[in-house]
MARDOLO-846746 format. One record per residue (C-alpha): residue in one letter; x, y, z. Coordinates in steps of 0.2 Angstrom, whole numbers, plus 2048, in hexadecimal, padded with zeros to 3 digits. Each point is the difference from the previous one (the first is absolute). Example, Ala and Ser with C-alpha at 12.3 -4.5 7.8 and 13.67 -1.06 7.14 Angstrom:
A83E7EA827/S8068117FD/
***
This chain:
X9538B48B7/X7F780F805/X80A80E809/X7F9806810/X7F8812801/X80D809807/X8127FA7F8/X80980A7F7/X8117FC7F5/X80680D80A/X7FF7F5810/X80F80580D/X8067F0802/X8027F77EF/X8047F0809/X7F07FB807/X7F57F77F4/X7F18077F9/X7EF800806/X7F47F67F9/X7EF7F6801/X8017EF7FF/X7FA7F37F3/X7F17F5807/X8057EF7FE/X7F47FD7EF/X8098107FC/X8137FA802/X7FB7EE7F8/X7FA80A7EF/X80F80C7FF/X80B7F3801/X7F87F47F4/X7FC8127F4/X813806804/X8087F37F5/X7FF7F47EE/X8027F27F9/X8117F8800/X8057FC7ED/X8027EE7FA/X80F7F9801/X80B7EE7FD/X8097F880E/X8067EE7FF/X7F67F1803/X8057FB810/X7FA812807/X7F07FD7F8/X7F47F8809/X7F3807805/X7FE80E7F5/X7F58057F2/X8057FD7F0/X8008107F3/X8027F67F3/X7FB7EF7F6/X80D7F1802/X8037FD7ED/X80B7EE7FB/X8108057FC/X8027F27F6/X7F87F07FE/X7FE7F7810/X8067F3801/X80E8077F3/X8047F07FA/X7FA7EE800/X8077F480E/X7FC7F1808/X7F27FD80B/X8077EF807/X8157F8802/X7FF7F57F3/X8067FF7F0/X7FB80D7EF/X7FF7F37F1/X7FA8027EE/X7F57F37F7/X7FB7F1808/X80C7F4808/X80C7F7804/X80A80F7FF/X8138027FE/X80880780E/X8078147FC/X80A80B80A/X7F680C80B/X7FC8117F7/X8047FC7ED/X7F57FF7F1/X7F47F0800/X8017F67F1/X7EF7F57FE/X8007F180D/X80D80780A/X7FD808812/X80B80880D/X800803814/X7F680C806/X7FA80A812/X7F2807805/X7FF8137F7/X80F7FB7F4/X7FE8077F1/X7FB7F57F2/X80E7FE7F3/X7FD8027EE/X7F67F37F8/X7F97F880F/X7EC7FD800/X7FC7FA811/X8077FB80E/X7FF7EE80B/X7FF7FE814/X80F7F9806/X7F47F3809/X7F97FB7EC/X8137FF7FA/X80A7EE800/X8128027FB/X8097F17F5/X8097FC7F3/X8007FB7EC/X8087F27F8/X81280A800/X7FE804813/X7FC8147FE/X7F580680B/X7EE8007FA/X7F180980A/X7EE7F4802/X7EF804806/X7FB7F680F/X7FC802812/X7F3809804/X7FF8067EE/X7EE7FE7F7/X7FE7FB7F0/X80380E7F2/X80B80C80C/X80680B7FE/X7F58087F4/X8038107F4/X80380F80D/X7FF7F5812/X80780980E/X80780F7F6/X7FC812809/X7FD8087EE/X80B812800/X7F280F803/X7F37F1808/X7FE80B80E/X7FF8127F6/X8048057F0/X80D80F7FF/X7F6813804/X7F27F5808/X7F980A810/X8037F680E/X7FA80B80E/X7F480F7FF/X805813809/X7F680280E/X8057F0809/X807800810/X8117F57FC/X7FE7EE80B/X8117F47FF/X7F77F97F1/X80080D7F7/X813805802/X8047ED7FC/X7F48017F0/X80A8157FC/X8127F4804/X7FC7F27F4/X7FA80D7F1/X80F80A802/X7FF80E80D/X80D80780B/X7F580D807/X7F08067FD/X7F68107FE/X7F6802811/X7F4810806/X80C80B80A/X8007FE816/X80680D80B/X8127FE806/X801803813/X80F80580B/X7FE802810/X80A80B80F/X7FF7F9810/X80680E80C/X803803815/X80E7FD806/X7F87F880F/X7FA7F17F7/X8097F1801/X7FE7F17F6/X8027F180A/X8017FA812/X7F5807810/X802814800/X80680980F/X7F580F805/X80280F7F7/X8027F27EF/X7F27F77F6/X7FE7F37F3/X8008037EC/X7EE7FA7FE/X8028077ED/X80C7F77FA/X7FA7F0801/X7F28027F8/X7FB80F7F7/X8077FA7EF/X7F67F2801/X7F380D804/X8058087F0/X8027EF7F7/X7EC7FF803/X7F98127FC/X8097FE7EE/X811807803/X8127F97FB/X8097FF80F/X81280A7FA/X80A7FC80D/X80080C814/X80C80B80A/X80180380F/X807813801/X80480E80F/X7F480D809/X80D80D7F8/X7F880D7F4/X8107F97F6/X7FA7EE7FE/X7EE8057FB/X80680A7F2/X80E7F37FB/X7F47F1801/X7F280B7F7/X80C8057F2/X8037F07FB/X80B7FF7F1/X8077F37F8/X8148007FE/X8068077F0/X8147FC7FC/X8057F780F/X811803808/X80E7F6805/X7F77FE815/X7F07FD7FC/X8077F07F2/X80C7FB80D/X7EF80180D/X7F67F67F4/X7F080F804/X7FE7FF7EC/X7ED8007FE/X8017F77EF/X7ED7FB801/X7FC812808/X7EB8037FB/X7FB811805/X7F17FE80C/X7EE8067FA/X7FB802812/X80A804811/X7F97FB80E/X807807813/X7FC7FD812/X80080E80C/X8068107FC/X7F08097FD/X7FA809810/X806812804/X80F7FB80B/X8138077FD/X8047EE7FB/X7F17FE7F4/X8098047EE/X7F57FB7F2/X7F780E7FC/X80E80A7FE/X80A7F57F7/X7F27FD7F3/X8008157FE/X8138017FD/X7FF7F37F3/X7F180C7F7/X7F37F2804/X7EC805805/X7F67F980F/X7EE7F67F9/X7FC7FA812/X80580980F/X7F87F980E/X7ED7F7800/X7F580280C/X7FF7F0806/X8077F5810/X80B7F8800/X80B8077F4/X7FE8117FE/X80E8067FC/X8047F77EF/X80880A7F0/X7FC7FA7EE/X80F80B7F4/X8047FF7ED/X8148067FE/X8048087EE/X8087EF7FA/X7ED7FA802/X8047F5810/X7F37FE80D/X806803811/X7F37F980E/X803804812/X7F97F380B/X7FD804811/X8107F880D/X7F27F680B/X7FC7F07F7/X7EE7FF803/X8008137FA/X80A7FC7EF/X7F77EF7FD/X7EF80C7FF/X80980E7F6/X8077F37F3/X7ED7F97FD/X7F9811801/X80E8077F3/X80B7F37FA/X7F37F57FB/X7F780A7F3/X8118097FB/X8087ED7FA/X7EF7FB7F8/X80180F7F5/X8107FE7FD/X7FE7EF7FA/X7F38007F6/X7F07FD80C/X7F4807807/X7FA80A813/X7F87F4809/X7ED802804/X800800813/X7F57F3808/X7F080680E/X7FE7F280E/X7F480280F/X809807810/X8017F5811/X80180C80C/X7FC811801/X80F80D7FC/X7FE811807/X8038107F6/X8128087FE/X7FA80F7F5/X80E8067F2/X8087EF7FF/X7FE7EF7F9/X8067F080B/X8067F17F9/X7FC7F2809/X8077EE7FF/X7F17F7803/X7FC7EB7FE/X7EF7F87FA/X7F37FA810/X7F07F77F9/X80280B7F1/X803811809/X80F8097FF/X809802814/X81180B801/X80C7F6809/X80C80480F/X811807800/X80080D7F2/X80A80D805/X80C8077F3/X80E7F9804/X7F77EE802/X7FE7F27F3/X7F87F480D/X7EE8047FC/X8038027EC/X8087EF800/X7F07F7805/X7F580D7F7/X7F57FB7F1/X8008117F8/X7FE812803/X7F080C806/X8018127F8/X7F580980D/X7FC8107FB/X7FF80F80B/X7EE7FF808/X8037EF805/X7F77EF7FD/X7F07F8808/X7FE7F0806/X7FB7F47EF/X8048117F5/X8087FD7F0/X814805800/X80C8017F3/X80D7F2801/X8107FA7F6/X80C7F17FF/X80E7FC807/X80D7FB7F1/X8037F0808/X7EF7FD804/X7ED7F97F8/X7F780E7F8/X7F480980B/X7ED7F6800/X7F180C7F7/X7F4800810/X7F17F57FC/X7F08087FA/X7F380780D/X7F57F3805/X80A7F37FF/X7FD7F080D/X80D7FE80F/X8097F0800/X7F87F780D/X8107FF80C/X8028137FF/X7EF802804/X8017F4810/X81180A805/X7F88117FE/X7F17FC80A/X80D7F980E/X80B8107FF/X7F080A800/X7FC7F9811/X7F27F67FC/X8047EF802/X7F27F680B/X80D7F980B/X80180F80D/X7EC8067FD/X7F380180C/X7F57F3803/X7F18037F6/X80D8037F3/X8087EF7FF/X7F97F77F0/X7FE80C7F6/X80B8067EF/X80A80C802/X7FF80F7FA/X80B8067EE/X809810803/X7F980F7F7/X80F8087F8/X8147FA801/X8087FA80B/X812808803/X80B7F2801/X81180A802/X8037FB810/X8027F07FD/X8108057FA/X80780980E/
***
């Protein structure tokens, strides 16, 4: 940040925040992706791992499978038959067999095993029992090694089963399971926690004026979820200066005492969070707190406020533990465009990726200039032209629910047809390249255009009628088609 002509340390009132210029939006998106590293490799346990790049090669811990067994319920037997009748599991003298199930292990001695539906039991001449091909049995079976799974048919032990680099399927955590693994080494992903403040918020039910609905909470940690994070679990906290430091602090229990056993509030599986993300809290008000409880726990501000709408007022911090402290503006619409403009490229470095090349798309309609500030502008695809959509207003998710991704329009404004940068939505298709210049309208755009251009024969003079209607000679701005 870049102090303001003028300020001095020395100000009167050391409780006003300081001046400063603004990040441009390209700005804020690189600080926050520069601002932080990659998170180290680590293990976690197979169930946890799905989805996540392996950082290291799945070796067989042992042979797989780790011992012969039976392919088929039947019966294991050595030699050809008849075959004396043994108990289950000993040693098979020649001629002798044994019950057996599918995946048994085969007992000492035995050579192959026979299909229950090829066996026939009887007897010999003294009335013991005596085990005889037949059914559905063809001549010569069972031979030498039929229907044995041979120990290490699968991989022999230190074999590599799965290269790093993947991105673990079920398949591959079944395949880890079967040679051996309880966890596995994966490329480390941001833990998130979020703090969900107002204490006019209320989670359920119709709101009574002067109240309104969490919209965060039920779904910014799947918002998380999608940009890369780990969701590690959300509070919901006070508008007091205390509650902000306390929630901020966020330290694990050390010897717990006699209340807090007897409470059960023991966080056992306690994972201290790479990234904190907050709502509201970071305007200038008396109840706004964050930036002066990231400056008592010795922390530094990255981003303080982008010059963009909406969500202006956004704070990026790094606290001395290394924690990232993101401020999201208390408007959802506002904090949904903060957390693409900062918490998107803050996760990806974090974990592992990459800042995301921003996408150009021709422009629907013509925006006007608002000099000094970007807008970003839900918009949704009309015969291949991008059209902001209604009901956009900070506080409003109407017009982003529909939306099929975002306009970045820069300070000057757009043209009609002009090229604007654009990104997706994390729930949403990527953002279309435009097609090259030159290339041929779709027939039925061509048609619409020339009806929304006013040219259709239907209402022309006279002398008029017959003949083809004109093509319009640049874009046609389809945005209000959405109104």
């Amino acid at each position: 940040m870049t102090a303001a002509p003028g300020d001095s340390p020395e100000s009167p009132d050391e409780h006003l925040p300081a001046k400063h210029l603004d990040h441009t939006w390209e700005e804020a998106r690189k600080a926050a992706f520069d601002a932080a590293t990659p998170i180290p490799p680590g293990r976690v346990p197979l169930a946890q791992a799905l989805g996540r790049v392996l950082a290291g090669d799945i070796t067989a811990l042992h042979d797989m499978p780790h011992y012969a067994s039976s392919a088929m319920d039947g019966w294991a037997v050595n030699g050809s038959g008849p075959w004396i009748v043994a108990e289950p599991g000993q040693r098979l003298a020649p001629h002798q067999a044994s019950p057996i199930v599918t995946g048994g292990l085969i007992p000492p001695g035995a050579k192959a095993v026979l299909r229950s539906e090829s066996a026939v039991l009887g007897t010999d001449d003294d009335g013991l029992p005596l085990l005889l091909t037949g059914g559905t049995a063809r001549p010569g079976e069972p031979r030498n090694g039929q229907h044995i799974r041979k120990a290490g048919e699968e991989a022999p032990a230190g074999e590599v089963l799965v290269k790093a680099g993947a991105v673990l399927n079920p398949a591959h955590l079944a395949v880890a399971a079967l040679a051996g693994h309880d966890d596995l080494l994966v490329q480390g992903k941001p833990v998130v926690k979020l703090l969900l403040t107002g204490s006019e918020v209320v989670a359920q039910g119709l709101p009574v004026p002067g109240q309104v609905r969490d919209t965060f909470g039920p779904q910014l940690a799947a918002v998380v979820g999608m940009l890369g994070g780990i969701n590690g679990g959300q509070e919901r906290i006070g508008d007091s200066y205390g509650d902000w430091l306390a929630a901020l602090e966020d330290l694990a229990p050390e010897v717990p005492d006699a209340a807090s056993l007897a409470a059960d509030v023991v966080r056992e599986d306690f994972v201290p969070a790479d990234v904190v993300i907050t709502t509201g809290g970071t305007g200038v008000s008396a109840t706004d707190h964050l930036r002066r409880a990231v400056a008592e726990l010795g922390g530094r501000l990255i981003i303080d406020g982008i010059a963009m709408r909406p969500g202006h007022p956004a704070v990026l911090a790094e606290l001395p533990d290394g924690r990232f402290v993101l401020g999201l503006p208390g408007n959802p619409l506002a904090a949904m465009m903060a957390l693409s403009t900062v918490g998107e490229p803050l996760l990806a470095a974090l974990g592992h990726g990459s800042l995301q090349p921003v996408q150009e798309v021709p422009c629907g309609t013509t925006l006007e200039p608002e000099p000094g500030r970007t807008r970003l502008m839900p918009f949704r695809l009309l015969y291949g032209m991008a059209s902001p959509v209604g009901h956009t207003g900070p506080g409003m998710m109407r017009g982003l629910a529909s939306a099929h991704g975002v306009m970045v329009v820069p300070p000057h404004g757009v043209q009609l047809g002009e090229l604007v940068p654009a990104f997706a939505l994390p729930w949403g298709p990527p953002v279309p390249a435009p097609e090259p210049p030159g290339t041929k309208p779709r027939s039925r755009t061509a048609r619409t255009a020339s009806r929304a251009a006013g040219r259709d024969t239907a209402g022309a003079p006279d002398g008029a009628r017959g003949k083809k209607p004109a093509k319009p000679a640049g874009p046609v701005d389809w945005s209000a088609l959405l109104d």
